[in-house]
N, C-alpha and C positions, 0 to 999 in steps of 0.2 A: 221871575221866569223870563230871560232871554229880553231884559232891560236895559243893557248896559247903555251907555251914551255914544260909548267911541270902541272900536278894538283898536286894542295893542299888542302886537307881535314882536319882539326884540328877540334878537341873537337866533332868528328864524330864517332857514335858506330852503330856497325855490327847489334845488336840485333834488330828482331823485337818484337814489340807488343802482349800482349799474344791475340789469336782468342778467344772468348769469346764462351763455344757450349752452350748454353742457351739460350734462349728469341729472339734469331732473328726471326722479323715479318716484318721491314717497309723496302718501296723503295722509296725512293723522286727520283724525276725528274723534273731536272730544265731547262726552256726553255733559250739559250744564244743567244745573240744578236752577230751578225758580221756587223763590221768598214773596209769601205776599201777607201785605202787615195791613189790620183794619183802619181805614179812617171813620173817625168816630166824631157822631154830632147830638149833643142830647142824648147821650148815654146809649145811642143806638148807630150799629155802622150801618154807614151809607155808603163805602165803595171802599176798595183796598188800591193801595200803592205795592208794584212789582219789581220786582229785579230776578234779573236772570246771570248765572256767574259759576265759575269751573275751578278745580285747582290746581293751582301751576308750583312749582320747585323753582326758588329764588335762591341759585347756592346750594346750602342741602335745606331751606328753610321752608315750609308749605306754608304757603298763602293761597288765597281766594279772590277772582280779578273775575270783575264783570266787563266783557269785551266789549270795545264804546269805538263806533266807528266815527266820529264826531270830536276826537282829541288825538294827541299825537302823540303820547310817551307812556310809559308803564311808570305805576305810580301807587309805591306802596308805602305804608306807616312805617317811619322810624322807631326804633326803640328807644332813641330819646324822646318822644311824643308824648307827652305828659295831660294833653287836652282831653277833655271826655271822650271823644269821637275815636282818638287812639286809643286810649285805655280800655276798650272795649272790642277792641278785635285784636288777631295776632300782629306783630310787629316784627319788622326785618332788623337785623343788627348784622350789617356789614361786615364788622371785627370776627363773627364766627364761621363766619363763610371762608374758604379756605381758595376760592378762585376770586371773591369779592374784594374792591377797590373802594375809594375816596375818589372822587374826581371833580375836575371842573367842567362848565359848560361846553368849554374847547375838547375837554377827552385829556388834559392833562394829571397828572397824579397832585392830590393836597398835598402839598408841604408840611410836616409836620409843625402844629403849634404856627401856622398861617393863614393869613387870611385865604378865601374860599369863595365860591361862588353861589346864590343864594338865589331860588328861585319862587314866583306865587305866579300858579294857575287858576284863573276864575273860568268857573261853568255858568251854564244857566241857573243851576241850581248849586252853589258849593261856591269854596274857594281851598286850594291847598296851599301849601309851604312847606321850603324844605331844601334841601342840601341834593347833590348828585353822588351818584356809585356807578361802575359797571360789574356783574356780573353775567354767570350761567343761568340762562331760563329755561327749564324741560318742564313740559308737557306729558302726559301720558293718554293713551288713548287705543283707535285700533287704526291700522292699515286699512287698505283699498278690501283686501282679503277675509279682512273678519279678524286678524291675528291682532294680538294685543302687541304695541308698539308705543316705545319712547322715541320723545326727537327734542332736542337739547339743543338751542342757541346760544353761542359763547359770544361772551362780551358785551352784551347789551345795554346799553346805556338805561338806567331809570332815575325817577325820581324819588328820593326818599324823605317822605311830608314829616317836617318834625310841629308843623300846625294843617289842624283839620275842621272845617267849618261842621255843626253840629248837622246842620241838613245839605245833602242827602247821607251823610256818613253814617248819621247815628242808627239811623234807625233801620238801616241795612246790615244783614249779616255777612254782607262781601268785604272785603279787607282793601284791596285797590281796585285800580281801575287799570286795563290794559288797552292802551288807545292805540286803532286802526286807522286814523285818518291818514289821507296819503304826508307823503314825507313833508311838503311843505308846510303841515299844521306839528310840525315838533320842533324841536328846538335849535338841532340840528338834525341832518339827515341822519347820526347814527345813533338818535333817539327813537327813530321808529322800529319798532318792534318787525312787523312784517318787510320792513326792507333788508333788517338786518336777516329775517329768514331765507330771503331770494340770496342776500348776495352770499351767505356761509353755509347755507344747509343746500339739500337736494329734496327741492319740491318737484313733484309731478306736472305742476301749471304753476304759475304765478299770479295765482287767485285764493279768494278764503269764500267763503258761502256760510249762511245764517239759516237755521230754521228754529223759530221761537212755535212753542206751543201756551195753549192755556193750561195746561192738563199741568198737575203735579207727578204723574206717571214718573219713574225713574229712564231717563233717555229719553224721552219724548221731545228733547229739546237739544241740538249740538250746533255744534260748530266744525266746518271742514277749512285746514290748512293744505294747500298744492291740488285744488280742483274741490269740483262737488259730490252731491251723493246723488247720483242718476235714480237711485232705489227710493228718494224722497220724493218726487215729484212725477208728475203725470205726462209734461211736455216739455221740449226743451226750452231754456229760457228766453225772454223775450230783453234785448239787446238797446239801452241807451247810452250813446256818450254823455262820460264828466263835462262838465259847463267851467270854467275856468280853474283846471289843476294846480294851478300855479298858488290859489286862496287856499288849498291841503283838504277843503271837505269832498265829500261824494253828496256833487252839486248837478242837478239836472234842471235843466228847462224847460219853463210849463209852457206847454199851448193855449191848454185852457182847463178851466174846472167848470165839470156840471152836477147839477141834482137833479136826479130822474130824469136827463135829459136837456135841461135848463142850463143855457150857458151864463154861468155869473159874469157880469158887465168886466167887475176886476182886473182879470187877467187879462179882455180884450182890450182896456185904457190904455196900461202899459205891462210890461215887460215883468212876468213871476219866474221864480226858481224855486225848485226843490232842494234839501240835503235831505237825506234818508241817514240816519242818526240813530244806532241802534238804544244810543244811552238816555232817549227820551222816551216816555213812555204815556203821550199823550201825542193827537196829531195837531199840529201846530199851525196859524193860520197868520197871515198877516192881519194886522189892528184894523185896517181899513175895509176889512172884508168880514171879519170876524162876527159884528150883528147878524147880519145878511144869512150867511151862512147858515149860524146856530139856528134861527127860525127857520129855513129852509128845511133843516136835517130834525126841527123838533116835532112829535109826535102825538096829539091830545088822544088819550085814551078814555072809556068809558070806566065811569065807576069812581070811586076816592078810596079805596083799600089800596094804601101803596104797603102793607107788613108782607103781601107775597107775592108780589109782582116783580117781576125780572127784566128790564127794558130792552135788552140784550136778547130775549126771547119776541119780542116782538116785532112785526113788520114797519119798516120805516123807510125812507127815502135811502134810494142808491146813490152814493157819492162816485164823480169816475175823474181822474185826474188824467190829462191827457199830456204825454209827451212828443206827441208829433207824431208817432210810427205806431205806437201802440196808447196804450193807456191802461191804469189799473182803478179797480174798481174795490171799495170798502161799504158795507151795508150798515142796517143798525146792530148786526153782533159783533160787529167789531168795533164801531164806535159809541156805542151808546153807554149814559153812565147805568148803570146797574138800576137804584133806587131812582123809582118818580118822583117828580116835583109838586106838590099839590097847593094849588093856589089859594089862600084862606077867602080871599074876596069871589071870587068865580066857583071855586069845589071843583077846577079841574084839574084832573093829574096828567100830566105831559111830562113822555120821553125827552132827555133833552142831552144832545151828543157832547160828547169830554171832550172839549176842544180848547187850546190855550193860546191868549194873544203873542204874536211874536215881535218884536221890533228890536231889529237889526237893525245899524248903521249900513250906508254903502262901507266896503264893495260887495258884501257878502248879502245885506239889505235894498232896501226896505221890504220890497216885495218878495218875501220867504216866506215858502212852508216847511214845517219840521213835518217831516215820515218817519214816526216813532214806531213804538210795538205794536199800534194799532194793523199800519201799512206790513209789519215784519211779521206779525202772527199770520196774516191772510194770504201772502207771499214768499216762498222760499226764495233766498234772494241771494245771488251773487256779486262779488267783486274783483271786476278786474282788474291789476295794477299794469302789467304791462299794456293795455290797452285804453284804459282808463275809463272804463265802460261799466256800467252795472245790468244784471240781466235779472228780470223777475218771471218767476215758475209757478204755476199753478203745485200745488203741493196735493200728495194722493190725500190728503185726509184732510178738511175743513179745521181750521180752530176757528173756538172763542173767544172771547174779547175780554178781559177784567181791568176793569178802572184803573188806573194807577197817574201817580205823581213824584214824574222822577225827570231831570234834563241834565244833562252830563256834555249838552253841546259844549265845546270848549271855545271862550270868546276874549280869554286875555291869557296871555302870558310874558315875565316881566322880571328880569337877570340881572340881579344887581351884586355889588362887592360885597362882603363881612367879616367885620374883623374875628379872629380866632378869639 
């Protein structure tokens, strides 16, 4: 989880995408389905892992992409992918696509029977491999209106994994992963998906917006491309600038973190940052704060029957993360892990929050928090790429919180030759 030693970026450029001021008019909104798989301890579950993911048209092929604001390219199974991880979900095959290509990391066409360019993305959690294509990516969804509407980006650069690490792939039923970070976390700028939307389609705004639910409801959970859905939320959003664009996350800077009021030492020593990271699904802390914390946020309950106790239903200390102008706040239902803890020496059960160590190299480290699903379920959240601002909305209806282990932050990526 978010251990690497060093990041490595090659064949990665700064620039973004030019904004297009003309012709924006449309917003699709797509409704995403959420997978939650039990983790299981002594033949009994103690909390589930989630995923949230929509389907998109690759060519004329339908895949399943959970949208990951913490990587930079679209990134789906080959059909030469032979590894368990492929063989287990649908796979792209370039050759039957009929607007689909071969290409290099430059955008050049493969050579027949030549060498090619070859690429490995490591996450927090995963690693992929794999060859390049561009194709057509459509969406389907509804307008601003309520009307059922397609919107179709031609040319898209992806990636097509012909090796896939068995966690988190396998055990999710999403097929890739469609990454939102800004342009400078891809490979190159015409690997990102949402630029390639500003600079060829006609969006309404040059923003996308999240609202994740707990609920398994069918639409209780979407996703808005060219603005947001004003009908979700209570207030309008509350507005931070990105913290250096130029590193490609949606990066903010902390002032400081409290519980219940309490300001942790941490953040006043030195200098913390956020990325809010749709592809994690745990809130993430830096190592050196990480004890500190978890006692803070943990919760001694009466009694030792933890078979019907719900931690996530119980009162617990308020976490509030302040960015300088505003700040958000996450309770125990949204961070707490589900099942109690019960001491066998003492007999006490204590609530105790899913929180997971982070350690980051600079420039992106040391001092980082991930703002997974915990932060995403509690807040409807906005992204703005022309401005490069994110804004969080009180949402008209409260969610819950469900344990999960997933990180899709993206922390290396790595272009090397191969021969045919």
């Amino acid at each position: 989880m978010l251990q690497l030693a060093h990041l490595v970026v090659l064949m990665t450029s700064t620039a973004e995408g030019a904004l297009h001021s003309k012709s924006f008019g449309q917003m699709i909104t797509i409704p995403i389905q959420k997978q939650m798989v039990p983790v299981q301890r002594n033949n009994e579950t103690v909390s589930y892992k989630s995923a949230y993911f929509a389907t998109i048209q690759v060519g004329q092929q339908e895949l399943s992409v959970t949208f990951d604001t913490a990587s930079g390219q679209v990134i789906v199974p080959s059909a030469t992918c032979k590894s368990k991880s492929c063989l287990l979900h649908r796979r792209y095959d370039v050759h039957r696509s009929p607007t689909g290509k071969d290409i290099d990391a430059d955008g050049s066409t493969v050579e027949t029977d030549g060498e090619r360019d070859v690429v490995t993305v490591g996450f927090g959690t995963g690693e992929v491999s794999g060859d390049f294509a561009s194709d057509t990516i459509c969406m389907k969804g509804e307008g601003a209106s309520g009307a059922a509407i397609s919107h179709c980006v031609k040319d898209v650069h992806l990636l097509m994994a012909t090796e896939m690490s068995d966690e988190p792939f396998h055990s999710f039923a999403f097929d890739g992963v469609l990454g939102l970070g800004l342009s400078a976390l891809s490979i190159t700028p015409d690997f990102s998906f949402f630029d390639a939307m500003i600079a060829r389609s006609q969006l309404a705004a040059p923003q996308f917006a999240l609202s994740l639910a707990s609920s398994d409801d069918e639409g209780s959970s979407e996703i808005s491309f060219g603005g947001y859905n004003a009908a979700r939320i209570r207030s309008q959003p509350q507005w931070s600038s990105v913290a250096y664009p130029e590193l490609g996350y949606w990066q903010l800077n902390v002032k400081e973190v409290r519980v219940d009021g309490k300001v942790l030492e941490f953040c006043q020593k030195q200098k913390c940052g956020a990325v809010v990271d749709s592809g994690s699904s745990q809130l993430g802390v830096p190592g050196p704060m990480f004890s500190d914390l978890r006692t803070l946020l943990s919760n001694i309950q009466i009694g030792n029957d933890t078979s019907s106790m719900d931690c996530r239903e119980s009162k617990g200390p308020q976490m509030e993360i302040d960015f300088g102008d505003f700040s958000i706040k996450v309770d125990s239902k949204d961070y707490a892990r589900p099942k109690p803890f019960l001491a066998a020496k003492t007999g006490r059960m204590t609530c105790r929050p899913n929180l997971m160590r982070v350690a980051m190299p600079p420039p992106l480290g040391p001092n980082l928090l991930v703002l997974g699903e915990p932060v995403l379920r509690r807040y409807y959240t906005v992204f703005d790429w022309a401005k490069k601002a994110i804004g969080f909305a009180e949402p008209k209806e409260e969610l819950a919180q469900d344990d999960t282990v997933l990180v899709l932050l993206q922390v290396d990526t790595a272009v090397h030759r191969k021969m045919a």
